[in-house]
N, C-alpha and C positions, 0 to 999 in steps of 0.2 A: 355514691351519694354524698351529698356534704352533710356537715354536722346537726343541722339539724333535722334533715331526715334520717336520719342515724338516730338522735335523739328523740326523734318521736317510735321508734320502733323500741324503746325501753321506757320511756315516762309520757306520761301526759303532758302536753306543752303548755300554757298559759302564757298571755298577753298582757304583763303589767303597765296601761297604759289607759287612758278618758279620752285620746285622739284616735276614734274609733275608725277614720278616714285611711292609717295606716296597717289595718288589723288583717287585710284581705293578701297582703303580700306575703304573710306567714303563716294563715291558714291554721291558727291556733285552734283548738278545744275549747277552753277557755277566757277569759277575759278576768283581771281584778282591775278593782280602782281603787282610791284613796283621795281623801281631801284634796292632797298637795295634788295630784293627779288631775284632778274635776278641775280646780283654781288654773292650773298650767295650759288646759284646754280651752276652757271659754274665755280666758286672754286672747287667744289665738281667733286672727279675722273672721276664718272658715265656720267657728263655731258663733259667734257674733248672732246673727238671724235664730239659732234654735235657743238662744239663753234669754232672746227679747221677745219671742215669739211663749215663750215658756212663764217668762215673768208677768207679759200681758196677759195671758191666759185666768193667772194668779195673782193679779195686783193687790185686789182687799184681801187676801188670805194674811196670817200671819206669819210674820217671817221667815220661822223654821217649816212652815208649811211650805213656801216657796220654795225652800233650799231643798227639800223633800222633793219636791215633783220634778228640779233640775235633776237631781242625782237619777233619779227615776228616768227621766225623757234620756240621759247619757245609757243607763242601763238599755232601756229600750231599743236604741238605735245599734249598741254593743249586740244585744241579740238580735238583729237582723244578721249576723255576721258571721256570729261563730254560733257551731251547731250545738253545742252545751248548757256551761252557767255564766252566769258574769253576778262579781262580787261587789255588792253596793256599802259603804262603810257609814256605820251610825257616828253622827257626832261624840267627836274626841271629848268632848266640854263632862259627856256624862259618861265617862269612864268608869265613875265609885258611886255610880246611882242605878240600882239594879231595877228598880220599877220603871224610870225615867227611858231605860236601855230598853228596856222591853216594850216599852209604849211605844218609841221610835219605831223599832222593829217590825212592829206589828202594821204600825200605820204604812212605812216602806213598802211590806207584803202586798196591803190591801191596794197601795196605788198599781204595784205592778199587775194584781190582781184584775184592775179596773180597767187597764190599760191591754186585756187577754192574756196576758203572760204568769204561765204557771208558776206557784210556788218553788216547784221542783225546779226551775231554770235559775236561781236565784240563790245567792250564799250572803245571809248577813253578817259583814264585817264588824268584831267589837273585839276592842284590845282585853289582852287576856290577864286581868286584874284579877282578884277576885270575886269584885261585883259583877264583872263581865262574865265571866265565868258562870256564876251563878245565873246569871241572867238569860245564857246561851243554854243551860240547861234547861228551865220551863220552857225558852222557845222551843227548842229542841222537840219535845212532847208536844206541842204544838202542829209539828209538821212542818214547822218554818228550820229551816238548815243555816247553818253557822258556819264562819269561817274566824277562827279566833289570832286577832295580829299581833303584832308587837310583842313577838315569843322568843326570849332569850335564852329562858333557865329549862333545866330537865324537870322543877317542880310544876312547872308551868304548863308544860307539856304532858303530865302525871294526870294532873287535875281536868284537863282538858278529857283527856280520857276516861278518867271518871267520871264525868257528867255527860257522856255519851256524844259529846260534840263529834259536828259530821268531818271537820277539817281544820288545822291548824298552819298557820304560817309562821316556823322558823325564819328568823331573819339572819341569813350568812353574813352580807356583807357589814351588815351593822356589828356584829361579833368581830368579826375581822378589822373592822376599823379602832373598836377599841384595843384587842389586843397589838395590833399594830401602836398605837398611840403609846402604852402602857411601854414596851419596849424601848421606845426610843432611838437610838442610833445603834441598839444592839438586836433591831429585829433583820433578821436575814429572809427577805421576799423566796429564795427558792427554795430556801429548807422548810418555809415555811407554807409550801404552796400544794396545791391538790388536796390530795389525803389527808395532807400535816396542817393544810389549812384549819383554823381552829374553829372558823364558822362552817365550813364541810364535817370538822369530827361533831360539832354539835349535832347534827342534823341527823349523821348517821347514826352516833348515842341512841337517838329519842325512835328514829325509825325502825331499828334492830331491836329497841326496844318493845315497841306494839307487836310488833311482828312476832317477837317470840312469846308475848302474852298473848295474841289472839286478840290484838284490843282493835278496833273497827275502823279508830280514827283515822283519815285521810293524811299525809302528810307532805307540806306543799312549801317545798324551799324557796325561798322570795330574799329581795334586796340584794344584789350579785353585782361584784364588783369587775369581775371577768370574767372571761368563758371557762378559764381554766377549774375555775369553783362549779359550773354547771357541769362542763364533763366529768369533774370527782363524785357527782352527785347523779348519773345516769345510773336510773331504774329506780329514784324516790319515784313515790305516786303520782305527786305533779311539780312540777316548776315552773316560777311564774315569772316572765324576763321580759326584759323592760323591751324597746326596739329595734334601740343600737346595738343592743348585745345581740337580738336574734336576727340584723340584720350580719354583725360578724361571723354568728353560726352558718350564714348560710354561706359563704364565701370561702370557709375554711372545707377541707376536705379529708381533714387529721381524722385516724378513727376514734370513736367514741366508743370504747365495749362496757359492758353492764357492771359496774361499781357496786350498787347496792340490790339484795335482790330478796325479794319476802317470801318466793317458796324455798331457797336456801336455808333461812333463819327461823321458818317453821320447822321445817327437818332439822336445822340441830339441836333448837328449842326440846323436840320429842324425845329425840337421842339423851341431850343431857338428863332428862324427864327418868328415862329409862335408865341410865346409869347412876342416878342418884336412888331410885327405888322409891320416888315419892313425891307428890304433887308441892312441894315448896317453891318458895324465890327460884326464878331463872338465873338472877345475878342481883346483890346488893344495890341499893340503890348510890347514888353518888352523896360524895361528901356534903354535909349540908343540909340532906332532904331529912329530917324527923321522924322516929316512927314509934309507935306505940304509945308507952305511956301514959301522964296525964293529960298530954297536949291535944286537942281536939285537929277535926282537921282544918281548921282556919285558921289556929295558930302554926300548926307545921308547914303550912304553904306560904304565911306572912314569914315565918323563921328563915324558910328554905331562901326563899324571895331574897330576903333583908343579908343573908350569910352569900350571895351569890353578886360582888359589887360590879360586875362587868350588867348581868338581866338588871341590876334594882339601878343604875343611871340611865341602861340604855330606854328603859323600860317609862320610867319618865321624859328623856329627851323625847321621846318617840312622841310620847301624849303630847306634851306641848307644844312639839312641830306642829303635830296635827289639826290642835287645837288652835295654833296662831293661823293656817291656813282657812281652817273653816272659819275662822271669824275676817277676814279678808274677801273670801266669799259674800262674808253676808253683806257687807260693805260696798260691795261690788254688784248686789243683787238689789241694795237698797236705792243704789245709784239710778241703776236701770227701770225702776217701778216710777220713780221722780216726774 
């Protein structure tokens, strides 16, 4: 088998991509998109006919309502494809607007709704702030499912969990580019690769973590700089890889064996349970995270956030890519209604 039939025999594969035309040649589960994703595709000729055909449709709407029903008609055509979810992303703009996040959200739902396509087939994207967080929480009770992005830190990932969100996306490669930067001419690429890679130990942190608390969350490693970070990462729950990576999975024929594994981490979760003699902490939390006290929990997830400078730049950079993309989008959509 090559790599990533290999790889689909320990995780769930996903398709990080809006050029849905190339999704059938790897036979994902899966699908995510993202602004820059959606912007990258209807550039492109091929999609041309369904972003005119989509905006005519919707000419007097207003604007965000347009940029709504493209995101929608990409989702829709995504699930023609793959047999799963495909993950639609709420405008970056309202990151720190928990009502605003939610109305997106909901209206999102409603078009897929309209369109036949179940809730359940559907993960709303919303960067994991803590308005977003908050936000993916009432969805959550909802029935509408989350996919929470732009997760750098372990407080990030905490909270995520306690708001019962269905799935979060660790982002490796973004970890890994700042550590790399940070280093400078003293970072060594193989000592610091696989295992040792630092957006690979993020991911496993946060996944051995649920796993030995029994916490429900999904965890879905995204942003991958190379294969070698996805093979350290066989047996998270999903991974969502762009095309060229999963077309070098398929060409490679190196074994893949199971890196990370959640009924391993239940049994030793129990074990430690038992040799301690008492339902406490599995393991401290990491340097940084707040606990107890007088501090509520918004101020120890802002603390943890703010003490963590690799999550609290990448965590921004990430909003504002996003953000500069979708307003390029609307630019692009205003062009076409003209």
């Amino acid at each position: 088998m090559n790599q990533l039939e290999q790889l689909k025999q320990h995780t769930t594969v996903v398709a990080d991509t809006g050029n849905f035309h190339q999704l059938a040649a790897f036979a994902p589960q899966d699908a995510t998109t993202n602004p820059s994703l959606i912007l990258k595709a209807v550039l492109q000729p091929a999609y041309a006919p369904l972003l005119a055909e989509t905006v005519a449709q919707q000419r007097s709407a207003p604007l965000d309502a347009i940029v709504d029903a493209v995101l929608v008609r990409f989702g829709g055509e995504i699930l023609k494809i793959v047999p799963g979810r495909v993950s639609t992303e709420v405008d970056a703009r309202l990151s720190f607007d928990t009502a605003a996040t939610v109305a997106r959200a909901q209206r999102l739902i409603g078009l897929y709704e309209a369109a036949g396509l179940a809730r359940e087939r559907v993960l709303i994207k919303i960067a994991a702030t803590w308005e977003g967080i908050r936000a993916a929480e009432r969805l959550e009770r909802e029935g509408i499912r989350c996919n929470l992005t732009l997760l750098f830190a372990f407080c990030q990932a905490v909270a995520c969990g306690d708001a019962g969100v269905r799935l979060i996306s660790p982002f490796v490669g973004r970890i890994y580019d700042w550590h790399k930067k940070q280093a400078g001419a003293a970072w060594d690429e193989a000592a610091r690769s696989g295992a040792n890679d630092p957006g690979v130990q993020g991911v496993t942190a946060i996944f051995k973590h649920y796993k030995r608390h029994g916490i429900p969350t999904q965890v879905m490693g995204a942003s991958f700089r190379n294969t070698g970070q996805i093979v350290a990462l066989a047996g998270c729950d999903l991974l969502t890889i762009a095309p060229e990576l999963l077309a070098a999975l398929q060409e490679s024929h190196a074994p893949v064996p199971r890196m990370l594994d959640a009924e391993r981490e239940r049994l030793d979760a129990s074990k430690d349970l038992r040799a301690a003699g008492s339902a406490g902490p599995l393991q401290e939390p990491p340097r940084g995270v707040p606990t107890g006290g007088s501090l509520g929990a918004e101020s120890r997830f802002r603390w943890a956030l703010n003490d963590d400078a690799m999550a609290t730049e990448k965590l921004a950079e990430g909003i504002r890519a996003f953000a500069a993309d979708a307003a390029k989008l609307d630019r692009l959509i205003e062009e076409a209604r003209r």
